[in-house]
Every structure is written in C-alpha cells, then in structure tokens.
C-alpha positions as CSV (number, residue, x, y, z in Angstrom):
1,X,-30.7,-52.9,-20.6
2,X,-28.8,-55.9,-19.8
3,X,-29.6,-57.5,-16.2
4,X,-26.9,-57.2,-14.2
5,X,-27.7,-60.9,-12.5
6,X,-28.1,-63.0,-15.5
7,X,-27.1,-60.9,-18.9
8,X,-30.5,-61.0,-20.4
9,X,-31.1,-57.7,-21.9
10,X,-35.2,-57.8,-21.5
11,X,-36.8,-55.7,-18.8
12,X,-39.3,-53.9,-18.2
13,X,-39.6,-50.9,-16.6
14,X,-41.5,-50.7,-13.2
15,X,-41.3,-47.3,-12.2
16,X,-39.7,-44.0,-13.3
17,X,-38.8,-41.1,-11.7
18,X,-36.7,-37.9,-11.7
19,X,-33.5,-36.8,-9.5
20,X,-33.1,-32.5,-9.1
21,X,-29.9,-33.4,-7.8
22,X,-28.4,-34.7,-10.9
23,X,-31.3,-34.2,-13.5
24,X,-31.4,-38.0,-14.1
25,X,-34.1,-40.4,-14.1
26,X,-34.2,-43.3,-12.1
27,X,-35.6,-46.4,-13.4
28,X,-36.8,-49.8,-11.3
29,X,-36.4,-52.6,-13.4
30,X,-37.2,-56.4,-13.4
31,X,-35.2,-58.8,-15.8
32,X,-37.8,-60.4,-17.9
33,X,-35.4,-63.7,-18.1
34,X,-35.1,-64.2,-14.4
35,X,-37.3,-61.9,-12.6
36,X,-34.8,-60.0,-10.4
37,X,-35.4,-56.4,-9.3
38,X,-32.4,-53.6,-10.4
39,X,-32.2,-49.8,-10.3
40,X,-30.5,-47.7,-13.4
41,X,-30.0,-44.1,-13.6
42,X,-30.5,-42.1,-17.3
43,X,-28.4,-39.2,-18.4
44,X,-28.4,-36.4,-20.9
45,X,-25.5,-36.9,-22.9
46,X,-23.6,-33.4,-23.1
47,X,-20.7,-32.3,-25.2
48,X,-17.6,-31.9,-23.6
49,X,-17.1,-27.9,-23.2
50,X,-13.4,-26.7,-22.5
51,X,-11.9,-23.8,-21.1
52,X,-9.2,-22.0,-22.7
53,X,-7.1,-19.8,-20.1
54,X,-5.1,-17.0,-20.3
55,X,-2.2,-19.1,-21.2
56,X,-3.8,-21.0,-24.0
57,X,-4.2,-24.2,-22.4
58,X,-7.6,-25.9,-22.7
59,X,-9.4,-28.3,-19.9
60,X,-12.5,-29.6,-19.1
61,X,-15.4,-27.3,-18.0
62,X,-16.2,-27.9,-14.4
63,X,-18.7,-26.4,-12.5
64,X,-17.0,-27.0,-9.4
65,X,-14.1,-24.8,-9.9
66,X,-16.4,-21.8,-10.4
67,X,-18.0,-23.3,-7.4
68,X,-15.2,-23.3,-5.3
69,X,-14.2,-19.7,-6.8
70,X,-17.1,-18.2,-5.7
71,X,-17.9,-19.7,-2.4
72,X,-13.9,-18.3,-1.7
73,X,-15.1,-14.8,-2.6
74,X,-18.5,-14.9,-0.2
75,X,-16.6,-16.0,2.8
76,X,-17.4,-14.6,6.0
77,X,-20.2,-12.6,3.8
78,X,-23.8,-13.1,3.7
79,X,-24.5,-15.4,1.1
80,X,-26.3,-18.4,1.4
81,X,-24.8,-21.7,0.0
82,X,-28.7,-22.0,-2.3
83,X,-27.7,-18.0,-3.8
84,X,-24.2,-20.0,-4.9
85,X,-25.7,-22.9,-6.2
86,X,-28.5,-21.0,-8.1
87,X,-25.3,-18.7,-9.3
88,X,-23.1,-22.0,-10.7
89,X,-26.9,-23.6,-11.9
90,X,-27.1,-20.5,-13.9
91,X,-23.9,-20.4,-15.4
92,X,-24.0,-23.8,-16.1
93,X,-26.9,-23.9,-17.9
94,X,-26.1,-20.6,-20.0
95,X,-23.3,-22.3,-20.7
96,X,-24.4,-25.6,-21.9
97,X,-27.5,-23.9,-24.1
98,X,-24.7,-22.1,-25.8
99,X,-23.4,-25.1,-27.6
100,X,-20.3,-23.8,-28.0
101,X,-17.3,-26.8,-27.3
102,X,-15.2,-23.9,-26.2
103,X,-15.2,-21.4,-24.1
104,X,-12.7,-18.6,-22.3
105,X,-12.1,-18.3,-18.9
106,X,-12.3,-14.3,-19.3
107,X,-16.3,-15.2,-20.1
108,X,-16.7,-17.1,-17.5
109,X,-15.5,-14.9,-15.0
110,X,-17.2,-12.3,-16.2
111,X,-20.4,-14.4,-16.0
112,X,-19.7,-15.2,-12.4
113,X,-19.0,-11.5,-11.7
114,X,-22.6,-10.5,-13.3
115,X,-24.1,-12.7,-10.9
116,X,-22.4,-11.7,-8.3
117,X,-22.4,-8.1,-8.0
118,X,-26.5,-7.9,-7.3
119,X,-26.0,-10.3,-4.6
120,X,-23.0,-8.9,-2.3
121,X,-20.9,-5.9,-3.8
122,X,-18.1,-7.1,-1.4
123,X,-17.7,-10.7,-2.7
124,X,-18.2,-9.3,-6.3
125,X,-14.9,-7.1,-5.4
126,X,-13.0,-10.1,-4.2
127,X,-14.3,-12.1,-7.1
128,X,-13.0,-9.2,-9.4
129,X,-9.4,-8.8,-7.6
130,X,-8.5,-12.5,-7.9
131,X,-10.0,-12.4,-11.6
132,X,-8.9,-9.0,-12.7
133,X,-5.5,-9.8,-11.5
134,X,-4.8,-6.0,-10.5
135,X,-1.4,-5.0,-10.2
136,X,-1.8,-2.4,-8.1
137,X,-3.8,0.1,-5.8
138,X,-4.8,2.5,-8.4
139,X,-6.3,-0.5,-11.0
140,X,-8.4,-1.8,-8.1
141,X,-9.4,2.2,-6.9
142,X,-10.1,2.4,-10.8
143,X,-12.1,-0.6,-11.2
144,X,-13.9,0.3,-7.7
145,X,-14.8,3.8,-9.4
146,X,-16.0,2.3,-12.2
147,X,-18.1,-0.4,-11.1
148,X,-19.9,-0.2,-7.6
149,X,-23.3,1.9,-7.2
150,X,-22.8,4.8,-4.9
151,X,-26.8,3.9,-4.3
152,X,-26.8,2.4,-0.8
C-alpha cells in the first residue's frame, strides 16, 4: 500500500478491523519510510450483476432501487426500516451467491414479493400491483384470490 504522504509503498499494519456497514475491513497503517499514521478500507471485489427489464435493456444491479421499491410499498404500514434492510440484505446476498452476471427484473420482483408477503400482506399487494402491472380490477381480484391466506 503506497503511503499517501511520501509514496513509499512499505507499511505495516497496526490494527485491523471489520465494518457491518459495508462488510470492509479497516486497516491503521504506518509508512515504514516516514512513519506517518493512515487509515485504508478493503473490499470484496464483486462481479458486476445486471438487470435485464421487460424492455430488454440491461443496467447495473442496485440494491437501492429494490430498496426504495419496497420501502414505497410499506408506507404508512407496520414495517420496520431493520425488516427492509434484512429483506434487500437477503436479496442481495441470494443474488450475489448466484454468480450469475445477469439477472431479470421478473426474478427480482418476485424475490422481493416472497419476502414480503410473510411480513405485511398489504405491502406485498402494493408491491405486486406496481410489479404485476394489472390492467384491471378483475387481474388484481384474480391475483388477490389466488395469493392471500384467508388464515387471519
């Protein structure tokens, strides 16, 4: 690791430990050439994953999207911001241990809707409208039929 104060790309490391928040390690380092003190931060390297929607297009994979996607769905419901992090954690992972480089959106939804539906039935129907795409009364009545547990 070159030091950032005088190039030298000795150090040793001082002290090591992990971040939950990004699953990193943080290293304190000195320069062995001039003795200064820095901080660096090491990453898995992952694959790029994309997305291929309904149109064909491809982008980049990004956790946030389902993030925001879902937290749209819970609104006003009770579900805790840790149940939606656990949810995108999940389908993050799942996705990543897959090793695929691409993946459709239709999975994906329906990944987020699997997690959702033992949580809150309602956000799991609002998830499913917006993903579903129903064109009318009687697909969503249908899809209600099908899919929610008369069990209360």
């Amino acid at each position: 690791m070159k030091c950032l104060f005088c190039g030298c790309e000795n150090s040793k490391v001082l002290d090591s430990r992990s971040t939950e928040e990004t699953n990193s390690i943080r290293r304190r380092r000195e320069c062995l050439g001039c003795g200064k003190r820095f901080t660096t931060y090491e990453t898995i390297e992952t694959t790029p994953i994309l997305v291929i929607k309904n149109d064909g297009s491809r982008q980049p994979f990004d956790i946030m999207k389902i993030k925001s996607g879902i937290i749209k769905a819970c609104e006003k419901r009770p579900v805790s911001l840790n149940q939606i992090d656990q949810i995108c954690m999940d389908i993050d992972r799942q996705i990543q241990n897959s090793l695929v480089q691409e993946i459709s959106s239709k999975e994906i939804g329906e990944m987020v809707m699997e997690k959702l539906k033992p949580i809150d039935q309602v956000a799991y129907v609002r998830f499913a409208s917006v993903y579903r795409q129903f064109q009318d009364a009687t697909n969503f009545i249908h899809f209600l039929n099908e899919n929610i547990d008369d069990n209360r």
